[in-house]
Steps between C-alpha positions, in 0.01 A plus 500: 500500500366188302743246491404134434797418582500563861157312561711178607453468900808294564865542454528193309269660256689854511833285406312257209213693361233353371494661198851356389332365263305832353653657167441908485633666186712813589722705200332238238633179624392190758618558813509261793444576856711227624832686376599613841895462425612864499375657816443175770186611683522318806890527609522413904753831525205744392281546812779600690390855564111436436405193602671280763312245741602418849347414868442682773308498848181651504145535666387167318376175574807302418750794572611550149444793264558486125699794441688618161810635612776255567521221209467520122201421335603393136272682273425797716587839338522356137239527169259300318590474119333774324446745763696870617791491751467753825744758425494690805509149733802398258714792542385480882643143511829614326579770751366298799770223351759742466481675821507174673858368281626871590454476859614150552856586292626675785435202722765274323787481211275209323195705527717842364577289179154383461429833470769576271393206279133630508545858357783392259226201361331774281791543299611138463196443372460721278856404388345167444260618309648677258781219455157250449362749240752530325619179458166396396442808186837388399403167466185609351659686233732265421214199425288723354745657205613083506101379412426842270810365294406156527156598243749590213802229576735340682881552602679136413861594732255524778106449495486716827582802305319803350552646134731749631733307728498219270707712231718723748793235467453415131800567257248556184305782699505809303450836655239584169323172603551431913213297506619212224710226591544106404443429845164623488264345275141578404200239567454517149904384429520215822194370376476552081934595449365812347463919599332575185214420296083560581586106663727633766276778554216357572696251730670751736108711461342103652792476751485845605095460591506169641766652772294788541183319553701175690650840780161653556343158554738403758465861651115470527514152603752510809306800592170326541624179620774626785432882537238697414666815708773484199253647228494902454740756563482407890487965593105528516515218787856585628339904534219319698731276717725781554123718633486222760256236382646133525508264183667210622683320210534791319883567591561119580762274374308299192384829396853609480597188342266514224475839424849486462497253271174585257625850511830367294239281281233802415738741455689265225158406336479827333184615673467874544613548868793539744702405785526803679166531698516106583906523578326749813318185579785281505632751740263550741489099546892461555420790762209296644671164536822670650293711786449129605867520608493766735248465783463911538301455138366170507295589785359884415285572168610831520853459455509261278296738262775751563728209350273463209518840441849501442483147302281707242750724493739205421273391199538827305869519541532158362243563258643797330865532706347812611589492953409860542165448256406188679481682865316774308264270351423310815450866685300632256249160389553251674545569857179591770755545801909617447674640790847652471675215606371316182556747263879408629466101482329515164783686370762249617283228418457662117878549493618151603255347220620705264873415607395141495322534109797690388745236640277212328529743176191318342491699181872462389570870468616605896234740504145493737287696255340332267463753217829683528449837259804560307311825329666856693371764225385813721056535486373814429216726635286475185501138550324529822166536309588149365542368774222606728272360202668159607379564841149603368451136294732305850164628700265434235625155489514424854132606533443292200667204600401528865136499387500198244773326725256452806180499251683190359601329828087560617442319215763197545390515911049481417521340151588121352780677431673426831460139469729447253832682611722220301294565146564864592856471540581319229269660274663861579839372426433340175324892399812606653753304351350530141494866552798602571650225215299712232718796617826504360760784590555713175732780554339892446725643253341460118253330600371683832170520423425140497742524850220719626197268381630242685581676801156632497382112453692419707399754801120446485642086523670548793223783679219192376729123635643751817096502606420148494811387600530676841291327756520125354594186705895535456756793637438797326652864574387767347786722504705387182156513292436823575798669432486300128191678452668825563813379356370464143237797522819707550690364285207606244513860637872493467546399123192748397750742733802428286374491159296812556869665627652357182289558268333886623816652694433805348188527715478743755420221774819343404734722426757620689525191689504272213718531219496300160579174499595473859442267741298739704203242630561164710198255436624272751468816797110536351510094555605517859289807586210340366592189663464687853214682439322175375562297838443834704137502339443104628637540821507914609858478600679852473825547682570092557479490133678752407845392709399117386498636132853662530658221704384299235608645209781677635375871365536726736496760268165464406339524864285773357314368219412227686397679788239717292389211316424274782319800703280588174476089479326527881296794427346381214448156647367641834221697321367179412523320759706494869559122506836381368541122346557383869250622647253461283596120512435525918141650426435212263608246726316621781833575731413696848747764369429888633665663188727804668450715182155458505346864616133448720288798429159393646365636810379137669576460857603200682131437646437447101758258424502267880292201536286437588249688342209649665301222331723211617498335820684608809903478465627163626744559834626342801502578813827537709317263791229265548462302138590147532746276282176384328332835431811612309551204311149534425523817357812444269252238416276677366660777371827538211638802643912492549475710829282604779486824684508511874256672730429547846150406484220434251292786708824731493642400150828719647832334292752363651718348295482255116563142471569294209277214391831311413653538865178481658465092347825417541576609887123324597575210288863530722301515817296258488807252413766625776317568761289282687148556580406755203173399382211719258374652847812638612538902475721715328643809619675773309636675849780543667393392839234240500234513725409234808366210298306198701718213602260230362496658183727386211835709446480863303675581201705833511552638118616824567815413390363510106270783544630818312453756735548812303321479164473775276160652517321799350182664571187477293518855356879448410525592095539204337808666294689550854393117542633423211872661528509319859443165309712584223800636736496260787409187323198402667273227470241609695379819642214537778246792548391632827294763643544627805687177551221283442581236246252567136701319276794396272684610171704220348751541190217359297253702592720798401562317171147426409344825613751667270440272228131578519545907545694479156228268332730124493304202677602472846491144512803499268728531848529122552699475807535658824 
């Protein structure tokens, strides 16, 4: 339960931190503490329910008991940044708040719409939502095929448009040459009046770098200076977020802002990496800032992660313009809680951004998919071996790239490396840039096996730029990278398919199937299938993959090659290691994340995990009568735990109940300022029914009204893999162990984490937050 940021005694110092000021880096960038825009912690509406302050008579000196149960106490009920909501008190809160609208519609017509209005909010905002993320991918596909163009020239009808626009209304267009037109003009002929000649080259080759290197810098910039949330693909932490753990800033508005605007520039500097994973991002904050609208999510974590989990959904179906993908992606990788009822929303939510991207038609061609397959030839068995060798090297390189990705990102994170993420940047682009200049298309054909050189250059490029390049200061997905990687390996494995079915159809493999001179193999299907098994090896997606892969490329008919290769992929990957890209990235960063996948075969117990240890000193508790206002404070004082359990007596140590360090300052610091009289000696009770107190004495405070009466306990010879599905399914944040009702000890998420990490040989102190 260490938390330094509960160690403040006063509300004023729960609302302005005094570590505002304290930089911790998270995901490889800067973060800031103060960023407290996306989730306000201290909004007057969210004690209602948990903590609420009022008078009443009592057996005290001055006739007035401090009791929680009438008015709000702002702050009551909410989180510190970087700590793990309550599930079970959330979705308590949400019923408790629905019963109570239920019961009060049949009491008037105003009070019936209210309720109307309150279930129909979930779908108008995720209506919202998807109209949002739409709007924004359009946009962001629009700017960033505008700036990619930009590198090579400019349109003189209109500066505002790309290549392709720029010559749709031109009378000289040619369908042999659609991309040349007078109206477009090269760097090399605005600035020289000539296309040809080493001169020219070498001008558009300067003009095309400086661009590249001017839209990274800005990216990298704008990132450090405004939003250091924007940098990354955004799913490690939104996988975290979504688990319950608070980053506040994370889904705010200036990280929307400027990850929607370095997105456009990294993506049109040329730097090996995609929009996809960050586009989820981009989602998930529209969702955020929008649950501000409606008070039934503003005011419960738990619901508003159900709205995230939908807004993930949202990402991937702007992403790819793959809807039913997108709710399969956020089931299947993203998502730590998804009732029915989401599964629903997400799918409406998916389908009116993809309405909303199709209406925008960013790409020019009326379609959502971005690689529309025009191939239909029919696959055959045979070429099943083919293609379950593409899975094979997909989960080869996923283990590969996992391993050197996060080896990499260790290094940028402990090294000197780390303190120069602009140098990086711009360093990776120019490598980049010159790269993929030295590789000019040559049709196969007569000369295919200088086509195949260069694809094979061209592949170990890509697999060597794709490492470095994930992970730096600037937007980066990793989905579009990896399926190049497969893309060209199968495009390899698809031209060694044809010629060998050209040029041996008399073998026995071949024949039958494949007659001379026919067009028997599709390298493009060995490109997509290798595509697929490539990102299935980074990220050990199976069936989200499989209906993103057709929805994307339109080819249905080829469900089944890509379902064996991207199983094989998974296999292959899995026997070297369980961790995917994402969560790999969570261990690295030190996330309290409880991994659902993750099998616990050890035989420890929950006496073996709970603190404190035989060796430590007794566990720190309250009793539910006779400590003063002064003896508490005293003991927060000392002491950096984020809750307290709740005994009977020190001599009994029988629970009662658990109260949190957060409401525990706040409602004292509230006492002693509303009601007169409170002083350091006055006592606190956690009862019901307080005792006769002496009238010359100062008043009592009642905090029963905070106190959570019910918390989840174990006993000390509970197996620690029981303990672990109760924290995994239920959310918790903390678990207590008893025996025979007496109080031993506590399990918190972080204990969990580190005791695993240490049973499978990692450095427990890698779990940085609680």
């Amino acid at each position: 339960m260490d938390n330094a940021g509960y160690c403040n005694e006063t509300y004023e110092s729960l609302h302005n931190p005094a570590s505002d000021d304290e930089l911790v880096d998270i995901a490889g960038a800067t973060l800031d503490f103060s960023n407290t825009e996306d989730v306000p912690p201290l909004d007057p509406e969210y004690g209602s329910g948990y903590g609420n302050t009022g008078y009443s008579n009592g057996m005290t000196g001055n006739g007035k008991l401090m009791d929680l149960l009438d008015e709000p106490v702002p702050g009551v009920g909410t989180y510190e940044d970087f700590n793990t909501i309550d599930w079970v008190r959330e979705k308590s809160k949400d019923r408790d708040r629905h019963r109570e609208i239920t019961s009060k519609s049949e009491q008037s017509t105003w009070a019936l719409l209210h309720s109307i209005s309150d279930a129909f909010s979930g779908w108008l905002l995720m209506l919202l939502i998807g109209l949002m993320s739409g709007a924004l991918a359009g946009c962001i596909d629009i700017s960033a095929h505008w700036l990619t163009d930009l590198k090579e020239g400019v349109c003189l009808s209109g500066f505002w448009f790309n290549h392709e626009h720029c010559c749709w209304g031109s009378n000289q267009t040619t369908f042999q040459e659609r991309d040349k037109c007078p109206q477009w003009q090269s760097w090399a002929e605005l600035l020289g009046g000539s296309s040809e000649g080493a001169a020219a080259y070498i001008v558009n080759y300067l003009m095309f770098m400086l661009c590249a290197l001017l839209f990274s810098f800005l990216a990298v910039i704008l990132v450090r200076a405004f939003a250091p949330y924007a940098c990354g693909s955004g799913i490690p932490e939104i996988k975290t977020i979504l688990s319950g753990f608070i980053i506040r800033g994370y889904l705010g508005k200036w990280t929307l802002i400027i990850k929607t605007i370095t997105l456009v520039l990294a993506v049109s500097s040329g730097l090996s990496l995609g929009k996809e994973g960050p586009l989820v991002h981009v989602a998930c904050c529209c969702a955020n800032i929008l649950c501000h609208l409606f008070t039934k999510y503003r005011q419960n974590e738990a619901k508003r992660r159900e709205v995230l989990s939908a807004a993930a959904a949202v990402g991937v179906s702007v992403a790819f313009g793959a809807p039913i993908g997108g709710v399969l992606f956020s089931l299947e990788e993203v998502s730590y809680y998804f009732p029915l009822k989401t599964l629903w929303r997400s799918f409406f939510a998916a389908l009116v951004a993809a309405f909303t991207l199709r209406s925008i038609n960013p790409f020019g061609n009326s379609r959502l998919v971005l690689f529309y397959v025009e191939f239909h030839t029919p696959w055959h068995m045979v070429e099943l071996v083919p293609f379950i060798l593409l899975g094979i090297f997909g989960g080869l390189w996923g283990a590969l790239f996992i391993r050197a990705n996060i080896a990499w990102c260790r290094r940028r994170k402990t090294t000197r490396l780390g303190h120069y993420p602009v140098l990086e940047v711009l360093v990776v682009t120019g490598i980049t840039g010159v790269c993929v200049n030295t590789l000019p298309d040559r049709p196969a054909g007569p000369g295919v096996y200088t086509a195949l050189w260069q694809l094979a250059l061209a592949l170990f490029f890509k697999m060597l730029v794709t490492v470095v390049t994930f992970g730096m200061k600037v937007p980066s997905g990793l989905f579009i990278p990896s399926m190049a990687v497969g893309a060209i390996a199968g495009r390899l494995l698809g031209v060694a398919m044809e010629q060998m079915a050209l040029n041996h159809h008399d073998w026995l493999i071949v024949k039958g199937w494949c007659s001379s001179g026919a067009d028997c193999i599709t390298p493009g299907l060995y490109a997509m299938v290798g595509a697929a098994a490539c990102l299935g090896g980074v990220t050990r997606m199976t069936i989200s993959l499989v209906v993103i892969m057709f929805e994307l490329t339109g080819g249905l008919e080829y469900i089944v090659p890509l379902m064996a290769a991207i199983m094989t992929s998974k296999w292959v990957a899995d026997a070297l290691g369980r961790e995917g890209i994402y969560e790999a990235h969570i261990r690295l960063n030190g996330y309290p994340f409880l991994e659902t996948k993750e099998e616990y075969e050890h035989k420890t117990l929950a006496q073996d995990v709970m603190r404190p240890r035989p060796s430590d000193p007794l566990l720190v508790v309250l009793t539910q009568e006779g400590m003063s206002v002064g003896e508490i404070e005293g003991v927060m004082a000392d002491t950096d735990y984020s809750g307290f359990p709740v005994v009977v007596s020190q001599e009994s140590q029988r629970l009662v109940g658990f109260v949190l360090r957060r409401d525990l300052v706040i409602s004292l610091d509230n006492a002693r300022k509303r009601q007169e009289g409170v002083v350091s000696a006055s006592l606190v009770f956690f009862l019901e029914h307080v005792p006769p107190q002496p009238f010359s004495g100062p008043p009592v405070v009642k905090l029963r009204g905070i106190l959570d009466l019910s918390p989840f306990t174990v006993t000390d010879h509970t197996p620690m893999a029981i303990a672990l599905d109760i924290f995994r399914k239920l959310g918790l944040r903390q678990c207590l162990v008893t025996h025979n009702g007496r109080l031993l000890g506590i399990i918190t998420k972080k204990d969990i984490l580190k005791h695993m990490a240490q049973m499978s040989n990692r450095d427990p102190d890698s779990i940085l937050f609680n």
